[in-house]
NUMARVO-288250 format. One record per residue (C-alpha): x, y, z. Coordinates in steps of 0.5 Angstrom, whole numbers, plus 2048, in hexadecimal, padded with zeros to 3 digits. Each point is the difference from the previous one (the first is absolute). Example, Ala and Ser with C-alpha at 12.3 -4.5 7.8 and 13.67 -1.06 7.14 Angstrom:
{east:819 north:7F7 up:810};
{east:802 north:807 up:7FE};
END
This chain:
{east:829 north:828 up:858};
{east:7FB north:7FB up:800};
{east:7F9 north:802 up:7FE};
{east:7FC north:7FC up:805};
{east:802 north:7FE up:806};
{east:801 north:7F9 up:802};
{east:7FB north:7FF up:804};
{east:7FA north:802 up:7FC};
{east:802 north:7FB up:7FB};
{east:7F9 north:7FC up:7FF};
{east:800 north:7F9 up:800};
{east:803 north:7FB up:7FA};
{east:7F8 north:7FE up:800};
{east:7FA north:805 up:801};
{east:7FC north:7FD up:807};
{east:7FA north:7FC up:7FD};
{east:802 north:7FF up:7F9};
{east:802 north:7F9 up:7FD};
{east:803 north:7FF up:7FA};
{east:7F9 north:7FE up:7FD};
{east:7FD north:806 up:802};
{east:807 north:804 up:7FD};
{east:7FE north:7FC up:7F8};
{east:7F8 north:802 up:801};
{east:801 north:807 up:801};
{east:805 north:800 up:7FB};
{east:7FB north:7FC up:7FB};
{east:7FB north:805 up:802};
{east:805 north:807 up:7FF};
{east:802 north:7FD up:7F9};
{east:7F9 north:7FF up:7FD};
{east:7FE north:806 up:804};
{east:806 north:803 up:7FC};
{east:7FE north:7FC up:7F9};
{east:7FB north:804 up:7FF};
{east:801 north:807 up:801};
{east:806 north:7FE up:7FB};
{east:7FB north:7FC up:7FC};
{east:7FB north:806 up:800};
{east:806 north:804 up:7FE};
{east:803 north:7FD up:7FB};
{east:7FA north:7FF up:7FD};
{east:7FD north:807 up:801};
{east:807 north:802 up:7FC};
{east:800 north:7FB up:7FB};
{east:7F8 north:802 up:7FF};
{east:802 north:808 up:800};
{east:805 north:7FF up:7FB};
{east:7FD north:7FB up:7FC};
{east:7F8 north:800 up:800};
{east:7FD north:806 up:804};
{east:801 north:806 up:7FC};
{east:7FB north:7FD up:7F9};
{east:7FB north:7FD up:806};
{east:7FF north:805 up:805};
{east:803 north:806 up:7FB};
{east:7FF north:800 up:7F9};
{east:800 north:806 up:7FC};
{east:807 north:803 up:802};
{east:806 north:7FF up:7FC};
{east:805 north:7FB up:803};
{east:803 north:804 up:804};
{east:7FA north:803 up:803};
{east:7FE north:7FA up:802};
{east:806 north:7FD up:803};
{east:801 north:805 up:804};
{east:7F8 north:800 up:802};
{east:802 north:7F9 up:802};
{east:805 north:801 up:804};
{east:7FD north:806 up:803};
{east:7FB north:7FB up:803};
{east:806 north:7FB up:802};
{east:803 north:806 up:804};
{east:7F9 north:801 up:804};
{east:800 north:7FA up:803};
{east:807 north:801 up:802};
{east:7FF north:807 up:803};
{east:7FA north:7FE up:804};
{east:804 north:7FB up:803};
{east:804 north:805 up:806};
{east:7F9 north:7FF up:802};
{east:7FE north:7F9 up:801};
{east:807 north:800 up:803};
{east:7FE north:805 up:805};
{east:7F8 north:7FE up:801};
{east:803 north:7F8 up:801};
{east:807 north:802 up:803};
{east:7FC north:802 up:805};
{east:7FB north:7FA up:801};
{east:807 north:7FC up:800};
{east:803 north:803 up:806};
{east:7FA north:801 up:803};
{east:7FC north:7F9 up:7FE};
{east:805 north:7FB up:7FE};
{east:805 north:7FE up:7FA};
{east:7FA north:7FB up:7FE};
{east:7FA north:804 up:800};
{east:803 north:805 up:7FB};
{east:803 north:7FA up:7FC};
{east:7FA north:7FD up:7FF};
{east:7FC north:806 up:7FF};
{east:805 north:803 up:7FB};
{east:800 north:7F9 up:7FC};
{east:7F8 north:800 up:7FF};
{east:801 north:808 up:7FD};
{east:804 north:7FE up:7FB};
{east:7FF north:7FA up:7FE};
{east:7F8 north:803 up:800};
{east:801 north:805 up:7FC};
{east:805 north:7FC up:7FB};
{east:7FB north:7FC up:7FE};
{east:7FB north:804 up:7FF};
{east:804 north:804 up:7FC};
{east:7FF north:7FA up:7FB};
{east:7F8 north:801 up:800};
{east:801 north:807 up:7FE};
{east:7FB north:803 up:7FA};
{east:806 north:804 up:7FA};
{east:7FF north:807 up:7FE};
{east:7FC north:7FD up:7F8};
{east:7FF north:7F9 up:803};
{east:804 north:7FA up:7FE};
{east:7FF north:7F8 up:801};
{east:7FD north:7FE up:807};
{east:7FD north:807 up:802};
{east:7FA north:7FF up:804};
{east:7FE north:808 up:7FE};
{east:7FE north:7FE up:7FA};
{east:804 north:806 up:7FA};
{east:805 north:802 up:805};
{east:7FF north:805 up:806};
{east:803 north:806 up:7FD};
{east:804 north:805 up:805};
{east:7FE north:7FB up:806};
{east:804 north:7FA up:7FE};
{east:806 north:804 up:802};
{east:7FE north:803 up:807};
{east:7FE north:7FA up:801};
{east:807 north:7FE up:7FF};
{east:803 north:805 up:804};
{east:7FC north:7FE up:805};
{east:802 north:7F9 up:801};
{east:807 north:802 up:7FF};
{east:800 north:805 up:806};
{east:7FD north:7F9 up:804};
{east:805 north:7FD up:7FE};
{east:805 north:805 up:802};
{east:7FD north:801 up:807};
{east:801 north:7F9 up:801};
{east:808 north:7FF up:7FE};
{east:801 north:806 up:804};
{east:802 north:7FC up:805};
{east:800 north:7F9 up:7FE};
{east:807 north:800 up:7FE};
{east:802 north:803 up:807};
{east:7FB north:7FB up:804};
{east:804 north:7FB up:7FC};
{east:806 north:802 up:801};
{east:7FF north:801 up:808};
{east:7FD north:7FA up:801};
{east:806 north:7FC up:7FE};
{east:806 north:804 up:803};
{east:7FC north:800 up:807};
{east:7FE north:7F8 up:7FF};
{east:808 north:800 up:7FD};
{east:806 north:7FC up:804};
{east:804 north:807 up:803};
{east:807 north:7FD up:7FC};
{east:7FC north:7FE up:7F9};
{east:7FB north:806 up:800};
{east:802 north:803 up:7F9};
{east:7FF north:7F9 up:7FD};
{east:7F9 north:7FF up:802};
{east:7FE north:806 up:7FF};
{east:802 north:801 up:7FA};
{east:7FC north:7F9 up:7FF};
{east:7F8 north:804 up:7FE};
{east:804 north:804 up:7FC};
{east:800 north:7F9 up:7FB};
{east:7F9 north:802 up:7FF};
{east:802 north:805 up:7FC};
{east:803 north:7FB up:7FB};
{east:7FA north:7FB up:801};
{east:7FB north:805 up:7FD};
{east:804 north:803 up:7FC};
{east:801 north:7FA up:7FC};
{east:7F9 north:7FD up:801};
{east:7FE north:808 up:7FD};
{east:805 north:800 up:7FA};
{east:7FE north:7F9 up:7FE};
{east:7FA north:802 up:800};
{east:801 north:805 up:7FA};
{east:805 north:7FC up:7FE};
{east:7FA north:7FA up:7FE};
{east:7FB north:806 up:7FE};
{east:805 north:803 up:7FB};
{east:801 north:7F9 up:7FD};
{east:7F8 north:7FD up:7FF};
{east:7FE north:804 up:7FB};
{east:804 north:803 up:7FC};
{east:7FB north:802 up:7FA};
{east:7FD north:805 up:807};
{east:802 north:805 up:804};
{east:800 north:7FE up:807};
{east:7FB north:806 up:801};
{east:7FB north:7FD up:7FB};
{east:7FF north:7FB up:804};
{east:7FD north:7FE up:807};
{east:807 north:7FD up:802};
{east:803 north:806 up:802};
{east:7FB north:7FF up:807};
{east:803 north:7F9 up:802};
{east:806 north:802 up:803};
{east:7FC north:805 up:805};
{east:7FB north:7FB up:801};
{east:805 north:7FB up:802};
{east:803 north:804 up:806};
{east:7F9 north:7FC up:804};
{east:805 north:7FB up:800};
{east:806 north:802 up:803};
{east:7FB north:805 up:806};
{east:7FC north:7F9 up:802};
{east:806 north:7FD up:801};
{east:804 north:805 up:803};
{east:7FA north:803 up:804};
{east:7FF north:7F8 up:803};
{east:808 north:800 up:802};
{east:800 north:807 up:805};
{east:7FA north:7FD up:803};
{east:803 north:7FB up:803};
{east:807 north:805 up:802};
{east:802 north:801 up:807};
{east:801 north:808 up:802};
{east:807 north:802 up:7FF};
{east:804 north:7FF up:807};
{east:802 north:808 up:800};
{east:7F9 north:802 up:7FF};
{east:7FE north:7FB up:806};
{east:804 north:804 up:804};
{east:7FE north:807 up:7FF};
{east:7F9 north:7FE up:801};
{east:801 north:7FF up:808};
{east:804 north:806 up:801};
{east:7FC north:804 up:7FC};
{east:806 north:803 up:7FC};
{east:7FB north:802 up:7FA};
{east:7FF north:808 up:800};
{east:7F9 north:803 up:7FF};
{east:803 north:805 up:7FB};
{east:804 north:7FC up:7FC};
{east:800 north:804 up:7F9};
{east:803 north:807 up:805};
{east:805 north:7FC up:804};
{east:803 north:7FC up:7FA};
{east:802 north:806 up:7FC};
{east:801 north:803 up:807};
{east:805 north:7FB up:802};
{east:801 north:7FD up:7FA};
{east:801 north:805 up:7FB};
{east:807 north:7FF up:7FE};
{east:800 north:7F7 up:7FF};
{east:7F9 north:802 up:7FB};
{east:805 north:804 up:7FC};
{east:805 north:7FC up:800};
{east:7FC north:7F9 up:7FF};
{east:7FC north:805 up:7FA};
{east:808 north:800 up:7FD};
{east:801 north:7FA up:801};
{east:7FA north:7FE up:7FC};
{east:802 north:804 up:7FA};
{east:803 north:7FC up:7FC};
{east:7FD north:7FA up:801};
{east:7F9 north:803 up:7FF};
{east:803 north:804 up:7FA};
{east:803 north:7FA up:7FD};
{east:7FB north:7FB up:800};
{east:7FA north:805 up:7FD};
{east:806 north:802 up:7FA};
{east:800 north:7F8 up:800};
{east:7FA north:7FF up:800};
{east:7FC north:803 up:7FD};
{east:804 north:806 up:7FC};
{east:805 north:7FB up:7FD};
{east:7FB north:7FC up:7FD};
{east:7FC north:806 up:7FD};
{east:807 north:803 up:7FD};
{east:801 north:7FA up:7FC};
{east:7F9 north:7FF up:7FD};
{east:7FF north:807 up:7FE};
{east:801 north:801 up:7F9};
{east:807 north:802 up:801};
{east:803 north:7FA up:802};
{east:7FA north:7FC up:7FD};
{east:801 north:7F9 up:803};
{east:7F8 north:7FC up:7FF};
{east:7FF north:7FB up:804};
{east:800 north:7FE up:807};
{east:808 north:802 up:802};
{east:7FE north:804 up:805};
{east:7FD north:7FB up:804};
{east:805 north:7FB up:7FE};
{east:805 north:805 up:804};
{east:7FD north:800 up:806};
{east:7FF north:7F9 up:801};
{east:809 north:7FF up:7FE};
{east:801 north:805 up:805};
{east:7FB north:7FE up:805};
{east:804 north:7F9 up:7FF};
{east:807 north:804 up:801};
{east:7FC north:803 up:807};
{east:7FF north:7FA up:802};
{east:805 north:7FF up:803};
{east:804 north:807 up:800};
{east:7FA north:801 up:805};
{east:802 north:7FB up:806};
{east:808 north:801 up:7FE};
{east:7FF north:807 up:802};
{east:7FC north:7FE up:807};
{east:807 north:7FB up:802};
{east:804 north:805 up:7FE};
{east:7FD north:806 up:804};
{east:801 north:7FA up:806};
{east:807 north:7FF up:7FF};
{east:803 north:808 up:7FD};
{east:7FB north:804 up:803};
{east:7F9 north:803 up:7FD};
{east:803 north:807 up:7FE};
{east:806 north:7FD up:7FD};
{east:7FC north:7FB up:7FC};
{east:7FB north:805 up:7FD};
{east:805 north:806 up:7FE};
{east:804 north:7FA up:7FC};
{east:7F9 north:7FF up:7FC};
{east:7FE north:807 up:800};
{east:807 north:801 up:7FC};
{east:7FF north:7FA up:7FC};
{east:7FA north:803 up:7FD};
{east:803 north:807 up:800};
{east:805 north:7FD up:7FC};
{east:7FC north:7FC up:7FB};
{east:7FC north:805 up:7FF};
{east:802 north:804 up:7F9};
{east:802 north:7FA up:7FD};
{east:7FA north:7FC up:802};
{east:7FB north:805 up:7FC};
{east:805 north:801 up:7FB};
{east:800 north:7FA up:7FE};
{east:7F7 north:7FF up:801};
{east:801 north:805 up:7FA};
{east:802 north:7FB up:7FB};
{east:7FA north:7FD up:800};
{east:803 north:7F9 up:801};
{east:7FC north:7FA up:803};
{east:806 north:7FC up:802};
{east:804 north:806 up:803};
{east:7F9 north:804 up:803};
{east:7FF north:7F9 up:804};
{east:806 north:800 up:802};
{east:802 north:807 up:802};
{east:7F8 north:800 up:804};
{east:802 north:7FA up:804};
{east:806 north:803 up:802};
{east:7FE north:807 up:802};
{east:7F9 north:7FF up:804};
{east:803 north:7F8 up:802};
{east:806 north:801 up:802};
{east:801 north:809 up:802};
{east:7F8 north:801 up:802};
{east:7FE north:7F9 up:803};
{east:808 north:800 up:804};
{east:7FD north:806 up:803};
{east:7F9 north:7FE up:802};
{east:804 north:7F9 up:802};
{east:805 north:805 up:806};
{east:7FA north:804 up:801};
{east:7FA north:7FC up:804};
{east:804 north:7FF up:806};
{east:804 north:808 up:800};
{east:7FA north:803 up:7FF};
{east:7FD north:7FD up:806};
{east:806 north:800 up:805};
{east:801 north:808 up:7FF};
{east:7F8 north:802 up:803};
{east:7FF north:7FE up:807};
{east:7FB north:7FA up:803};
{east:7FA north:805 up:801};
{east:7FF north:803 up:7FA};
{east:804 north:7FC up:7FB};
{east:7FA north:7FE up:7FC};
{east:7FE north:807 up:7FF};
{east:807 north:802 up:7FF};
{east:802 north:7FB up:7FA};
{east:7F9 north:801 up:7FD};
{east:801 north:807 up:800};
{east:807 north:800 up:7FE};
{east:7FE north:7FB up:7FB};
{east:7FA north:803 up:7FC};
{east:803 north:807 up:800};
{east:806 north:7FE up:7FC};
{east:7FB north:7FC up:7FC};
{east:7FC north:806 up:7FE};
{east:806 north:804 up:7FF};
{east:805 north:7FA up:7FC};
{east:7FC north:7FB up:7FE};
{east:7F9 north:803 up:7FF};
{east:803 north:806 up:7FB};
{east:806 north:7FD up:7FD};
{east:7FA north:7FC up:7F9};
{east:7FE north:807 up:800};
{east:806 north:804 up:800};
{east:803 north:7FB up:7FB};
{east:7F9 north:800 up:7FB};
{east:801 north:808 up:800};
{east:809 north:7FF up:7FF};
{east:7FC north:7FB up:7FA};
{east:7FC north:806 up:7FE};
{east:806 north:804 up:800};
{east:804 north:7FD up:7FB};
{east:7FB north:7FE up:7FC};
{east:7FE north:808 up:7FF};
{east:808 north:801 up:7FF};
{east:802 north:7FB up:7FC};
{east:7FA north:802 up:7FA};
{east:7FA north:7FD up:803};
{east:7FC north:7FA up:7FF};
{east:800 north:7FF up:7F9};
{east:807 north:800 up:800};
{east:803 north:7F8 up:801};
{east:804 north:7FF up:806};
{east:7FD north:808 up:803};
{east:802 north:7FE up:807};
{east:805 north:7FB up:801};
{east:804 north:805 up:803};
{east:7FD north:800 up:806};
{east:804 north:7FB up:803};
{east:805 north:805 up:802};
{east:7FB north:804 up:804};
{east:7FD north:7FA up:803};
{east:805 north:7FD up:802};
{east:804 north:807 up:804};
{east:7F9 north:801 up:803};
{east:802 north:7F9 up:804};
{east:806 north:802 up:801};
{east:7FE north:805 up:804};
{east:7FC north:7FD up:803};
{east:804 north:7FA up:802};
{east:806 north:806 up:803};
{east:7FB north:803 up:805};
{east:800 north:7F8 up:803};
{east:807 north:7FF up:800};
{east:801 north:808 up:803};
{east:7FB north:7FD up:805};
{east:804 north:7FA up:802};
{east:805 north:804 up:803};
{east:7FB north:803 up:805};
{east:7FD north:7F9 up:802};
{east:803 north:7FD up:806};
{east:801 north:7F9 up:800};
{east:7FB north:7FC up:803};
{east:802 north:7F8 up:800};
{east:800 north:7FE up:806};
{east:7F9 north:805 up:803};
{east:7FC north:7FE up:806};
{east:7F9 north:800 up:7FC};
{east:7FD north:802 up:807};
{east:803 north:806 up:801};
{east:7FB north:806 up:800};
{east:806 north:805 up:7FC};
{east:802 north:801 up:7F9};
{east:807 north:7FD up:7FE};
{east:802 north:808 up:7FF};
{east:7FF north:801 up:807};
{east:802 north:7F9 up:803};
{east:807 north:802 up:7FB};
{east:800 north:807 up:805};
{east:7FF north:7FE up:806};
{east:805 north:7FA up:800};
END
């Protein structure tokens, strides 16, 4: 039986959008998305790499990575809120408002990042000797901003496209901001990758190069705040407006109503979110501990063959929701990473350059990133036209904090763990079985998403204008 019926289909276009406002909002949802994603694969490749000597010197390594990676999990913890706060403003104010405000936090708080004094000092500081326990407050801080504005950035993105979309290719185009993500990935581990390289003699956190990157993120914001200027509103949302469709409690009547779908969008995103922080940030700080011991700019460098690989990976996966269905497409890469799992972090414990650039591009580009490629326009069709802004952003930011934000700690505390029980950080090698643990953690993980497709009711074909979830839709029909 058919999931809607045919005469709630929308039109092939939605009324008053032209192709060229089609390509602006897909510019302004890609760049908006280029740099949450530059920010996040900086903020990882800084956690792993520069911020424990900066901002938390005096503790062993391992102390300070997990002191590291405890800030990168607060930026993601406080992002259930920014989703709430911003959801809210999305459903209640306009998809464009909230784009442009969440661009201006993140992007703000990014380069601010940059100008931040260190715990003893370093080059560039403005406070002289160093700020003692004031650098990393301050850095907290501005993660916490950080995190308030990407709590619904990337939904805001991804509900302004599939409501602009063509209803026959709305999984192709919405999938399209989600190549922001490659784009400030590559730009972020590049970034690294040309520090790691300019001085060889120095340490990168013994210079004031390490603040570049954060500085450059002015250059993306300018741009991406000028593009979402000249947006038109999201056709759906326009509709809403005049009806007055936009509850009063919006927060109450979505848990109230909408309870299950979070859930099920929270499951959803498991694996994904999961996969992409143990790519991203966890992978990279196992193969430089001194248990694999690769020196050198590797991590980075897997992040830009990876982001290549997804690239393409992230549009094709688009395409296939449109022609063999959303849930079909995602249950397909949720157990290609199950799958790859196990071999993948094997195969990281080598510590071979070749293999780990190899083993990445294919873990976080093909299983995680085919995921985040079938996800934008699911994720959208499950929730119904009044809250689906509060219902992606909640959904999403729940599981960020749960999967994404979690997972570099649980995997720092799994490296602890093993180096403890293989004899301790004087013993060479101590912890490189840590891989094992790591990667059952992901599995786990990636299990609860393919549970989760099983429940999740196909949604191609939806009326974006239909005030029910797909879960009651499914029911009523």
């Amino acid at each position: 039986m058919s999931l809607t019926p045919p005469t709630t289909h929308p039109p092939v276009q939605p009324t008053g959008i032209s192709t060229r406002d089609l390509a602006r909002a897909a510019w302004a949802s890609s760049l908006g998305s280029a740099l949450e994603y530059y920010d996040f694969a900086l903020y990882s490749l800084a956690s792993a790499l520069v911020f424990s000597p900066l901002f938390f010197p005096g503790s062993n390594p391992a102390t300070g990575l997990i002191l590291s990676f405890g800030t990168y999990f607060l930026g993601f913890a406080v992002r259930p809120l920014g989703g709430v706060v911003f959801g809210r403003l999305g459903d209640r104010l306009g998809r464009k408002f909230v784009l442009l405000t969440t661009v201006l936090l993140m992007g703000g708080a990014s380069t601010l990042i940059g100008v931040l004094p260190t715990y003893n000092g370093s080059p560039g500081d403005w406070y002289g000797a160093g700020a003692g326990i004031l650098a990393p407050i301050l850095l907290i801080v501005l993660r916490l901003m950080q995190g308030l504005g990407a709590g619904a950035e990337m939904a805001g993105a991804s509900i302004l496209m599939t409501e602009y979309a063509p209803a026959r290719r709305r999984g192709f185009v919405a999938s399209l901001p989600f190549l922001g993500v490659q784009m400030g990935t590559v730009v972020a581990a590049l970034a690294y990758f040309v520090l790691l390289n300019t001085n060889q003699a120095l340490k990168i956190t013994e210079t004031w190069l390490w603040r570049v990157p954060f500085l450059a993120s002015v250059l993306i914001l300018g741009v991406a705040i000028y593009i979402r200027l000249k947006l038109k509103e999201s056709p759906t949302f326009a509709k809403l407006e005049p009806h007055e469709q936009v509850t009063e409690r919006p927060l109450r009547t979505l848990l109230k109503r909408s309870g299950k779908t979070v859930l099920l969008g929270i499951g959803l995103r498991m694996a994904e979110n999961g996969g992409s922080s143990i790519y991203q940030a966890l992978a990279i700080a196992y193969v430089s501990s001194a248990a694999i011991g690769m020196k050198g700019p590797i991590g980075a460098l897997s992040l830009v063959f990876a982001a290549a690989v997804g690239a393409a990976v992230v549009p094709l996966a688009g395409w296939l929701t449109d022609k063999y269905g959303r849930v079909r497409t995602y249950r397909a890469f949720a157990i290609f990473q199950l799958i790859a799992a196990f071999p993948i972090w094997y195969a990281l414990s080598f510590g071979d350059t070749v293999l780990t650039i190899v083993v990445v591009s294919i873990g976080l580009g093909v299983g995680t990133w085919g995921m985040f490629g079938s996800q934008s326009a699911l994720m959208c069709e499950l929730f119904g036209s009044r809250q689906r802004y509060l219902g992606v952003s909640v959904a999403r930011e729940a599981s960020a904090v749960v999967a994404g934000g979690i997972a570099p700690l649980v995997g720092a505390w799994l490296m602890s763990l093993a180096v403890t029980a293989e004899g301790g950080s004087t013993v060479p090698g101590a912890g490189a079985g840590a891989w094992l643990p790591i990667a059952g953690y992901l599995a786990l993980l990636t299990a609860i998403t393919i549970a989760a497709t099983f429940a999740v009711p196909e949604t191609k074909g939806r009326s974006l204008e239909d005030p029910r979830d797909a879960i009651h839709e499914k029911l009523a029909s």
